[in-house]
C-alpha positions as CSV (number, residue, x, y, z in Angstrom):
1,X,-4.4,2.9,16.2
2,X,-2.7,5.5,13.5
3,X,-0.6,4.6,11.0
4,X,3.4,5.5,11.3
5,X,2.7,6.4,7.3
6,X,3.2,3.0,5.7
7,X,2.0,0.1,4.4
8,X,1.9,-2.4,2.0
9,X,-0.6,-4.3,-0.5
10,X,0.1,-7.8,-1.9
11,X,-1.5,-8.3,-5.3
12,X,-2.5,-11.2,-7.5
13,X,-1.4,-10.3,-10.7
14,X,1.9,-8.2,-11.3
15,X,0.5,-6.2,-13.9
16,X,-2.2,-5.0,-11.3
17,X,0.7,-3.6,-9.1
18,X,1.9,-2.0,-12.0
19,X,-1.3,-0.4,-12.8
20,X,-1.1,0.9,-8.9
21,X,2.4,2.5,-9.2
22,X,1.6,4.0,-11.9
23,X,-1.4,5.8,-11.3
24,X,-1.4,6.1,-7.3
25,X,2.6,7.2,-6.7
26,X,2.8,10.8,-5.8
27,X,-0.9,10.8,-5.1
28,X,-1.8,13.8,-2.0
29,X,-3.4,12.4,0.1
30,X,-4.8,14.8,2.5
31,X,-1.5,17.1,3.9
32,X,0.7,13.8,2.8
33,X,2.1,13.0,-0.6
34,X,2.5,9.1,-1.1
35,X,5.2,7.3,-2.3
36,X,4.0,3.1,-4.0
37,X,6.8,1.1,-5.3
38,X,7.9,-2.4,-5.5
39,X,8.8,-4.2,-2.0
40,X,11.4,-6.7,-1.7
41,X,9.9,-9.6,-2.3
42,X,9.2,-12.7,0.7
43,X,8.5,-15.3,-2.0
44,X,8.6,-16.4,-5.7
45,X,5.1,-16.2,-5.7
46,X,4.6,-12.2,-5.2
47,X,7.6,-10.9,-7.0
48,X,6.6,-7.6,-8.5
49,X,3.2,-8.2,-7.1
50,X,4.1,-6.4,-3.4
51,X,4.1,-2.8,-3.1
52,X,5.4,-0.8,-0.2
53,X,3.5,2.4,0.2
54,X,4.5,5.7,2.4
55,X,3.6,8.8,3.3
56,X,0.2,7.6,4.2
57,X,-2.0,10.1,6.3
58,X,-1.9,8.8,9.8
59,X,-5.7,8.7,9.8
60,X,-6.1,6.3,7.2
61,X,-7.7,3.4,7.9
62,X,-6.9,0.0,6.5
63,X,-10.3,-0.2,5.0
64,X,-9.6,3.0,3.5
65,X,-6.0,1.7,2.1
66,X,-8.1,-0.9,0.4
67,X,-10.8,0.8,-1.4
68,X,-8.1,3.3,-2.5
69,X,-5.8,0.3,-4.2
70,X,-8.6,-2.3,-4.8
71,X,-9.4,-0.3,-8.4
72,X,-6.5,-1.9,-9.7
73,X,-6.7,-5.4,-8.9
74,X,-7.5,-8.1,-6.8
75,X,-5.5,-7.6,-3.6
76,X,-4.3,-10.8,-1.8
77,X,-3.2,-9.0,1.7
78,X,-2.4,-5.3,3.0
79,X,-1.5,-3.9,6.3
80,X,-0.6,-0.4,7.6
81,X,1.9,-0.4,9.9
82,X,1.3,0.8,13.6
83,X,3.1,1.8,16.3
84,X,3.8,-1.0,19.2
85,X,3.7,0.6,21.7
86,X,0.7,3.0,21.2
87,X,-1.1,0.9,18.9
């Protein structure tokens, strides 16, 4: 269950992604220094609302991934990213 180091967080409004770059982007987390930017969008619907985040500790938890980008908006999805074949 640890985290290869990235992520991502879906937002509702664009403006609260914004708010997320700009504040949490070259955060230290831990021994890590994280990297938030815009994704490539899947959809119409999230464009400039889906971040991709690396450099995440590979103890962090997806609850903690949440409570750490929840302060600037109403999140509509995230997921770290595992490895398959460990978990």
């Amino acid at each position: 269950g640890q985290s290869l180091g990235y992520g991502f967080v879906n937002y509702v409004d664009p403006k609260d992604a914004e708010k997320a770059i700009n504040t949490l982007n070259g955060l230290r987390l831990q021994t890590k220094t994280i990297k938030v930017s815009y994704a490539r969008p899947s959809s119409a619907s999230i464009r400039d609302a889906n971040l991709y985040v690396s450099g995440l500790p590979k103890t962090m938890s997806q609850k903690e991934l949440e409570q750490l980008f929840s302060q600037y908006g109403r999140i509509i999805t995230s997921r770290i990213l595992v490895d398959q074949v460990t978990g």
